[in-house]
C-alpha positions as CSV (number, residue, x, y, z in Angstrom):
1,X,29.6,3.0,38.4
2,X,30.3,3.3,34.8
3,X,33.9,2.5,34.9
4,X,33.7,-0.2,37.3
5,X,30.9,-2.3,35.2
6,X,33.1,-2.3,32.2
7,X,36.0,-3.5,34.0
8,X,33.7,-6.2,35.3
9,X,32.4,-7.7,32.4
10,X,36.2,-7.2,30.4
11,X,35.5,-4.2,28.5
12,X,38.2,-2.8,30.1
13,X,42.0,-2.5,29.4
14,X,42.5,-6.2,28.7
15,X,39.7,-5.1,25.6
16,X,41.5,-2.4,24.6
17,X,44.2,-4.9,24.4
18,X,42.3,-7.7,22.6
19,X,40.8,-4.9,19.8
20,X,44.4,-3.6,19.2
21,X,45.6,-7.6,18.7
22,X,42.6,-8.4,16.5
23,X,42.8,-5.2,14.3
24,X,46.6,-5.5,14.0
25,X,46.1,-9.7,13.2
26,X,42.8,-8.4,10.7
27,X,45.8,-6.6,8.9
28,X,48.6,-9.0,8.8
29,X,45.7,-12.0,7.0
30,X,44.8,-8.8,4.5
31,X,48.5,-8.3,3.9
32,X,49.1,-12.2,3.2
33,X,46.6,-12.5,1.0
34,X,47.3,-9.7,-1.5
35,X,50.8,-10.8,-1.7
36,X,49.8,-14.3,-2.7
37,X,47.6,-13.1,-4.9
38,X,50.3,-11.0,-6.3
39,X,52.5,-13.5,-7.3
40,X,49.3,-15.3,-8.9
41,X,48.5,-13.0,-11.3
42,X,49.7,-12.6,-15.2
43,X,50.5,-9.7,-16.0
44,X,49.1,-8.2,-19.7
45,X,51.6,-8.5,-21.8
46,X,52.0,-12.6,-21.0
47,X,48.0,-12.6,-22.0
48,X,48.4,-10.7,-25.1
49,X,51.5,-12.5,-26.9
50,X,50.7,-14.1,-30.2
51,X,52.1,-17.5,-31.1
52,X,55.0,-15.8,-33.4
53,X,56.6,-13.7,-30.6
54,X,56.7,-17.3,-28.1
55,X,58.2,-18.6,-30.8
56,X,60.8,-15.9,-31.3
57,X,61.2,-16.3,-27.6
58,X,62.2,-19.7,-27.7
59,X,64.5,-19.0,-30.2
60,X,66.1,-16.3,-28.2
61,X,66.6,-18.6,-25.5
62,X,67.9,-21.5,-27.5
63,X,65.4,-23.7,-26.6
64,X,64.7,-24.5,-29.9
65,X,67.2,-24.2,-32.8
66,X,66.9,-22.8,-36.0
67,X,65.5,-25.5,-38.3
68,X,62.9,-26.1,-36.0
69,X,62.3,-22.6,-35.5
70,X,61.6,-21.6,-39.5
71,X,59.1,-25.3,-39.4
72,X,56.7,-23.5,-36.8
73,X,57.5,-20.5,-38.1
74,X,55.6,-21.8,-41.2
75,X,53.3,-23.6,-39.3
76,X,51.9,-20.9,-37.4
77,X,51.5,-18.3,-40.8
């Protein structure tokens, strides 16, 4: 009788199915999630630079060129 009452009120193998579907679907959203998350984050050393070492950046880069660099150079000591 056991069986057959399972069966009949769908605890069955379509609920096997439906667990596997919603543990494998609870997985995939946790997956998505971290990886956004992921690609939100800064990472420590972007929290930590100090105003001199952006501007040495820029510098680097050439967004800024060298008169203007040695004016917020002063600026900032």
């Amino acid at each position: 009788m056991g069986y057959r009452y399972m069966l009949h009120y769908g605890f069955g193998h379509g609920g096997n199915f439906m667990m596997i579907l919603f543990v494998l679907l609870f997985i995939a959203i946790l997956y998505v999630l971290f990886k956004s998350n992921k690609n939100n984050t800064l990472s420590v050393a972007e929290v930590t630079e100090n105003p001199l070492t952006i501007l040495k950046k820029r510098y680097a880069k050439g967004e800024i060129d060298k008169a203007e660099f040695e004016e917020k150079k002063k600026d900032i000591i």
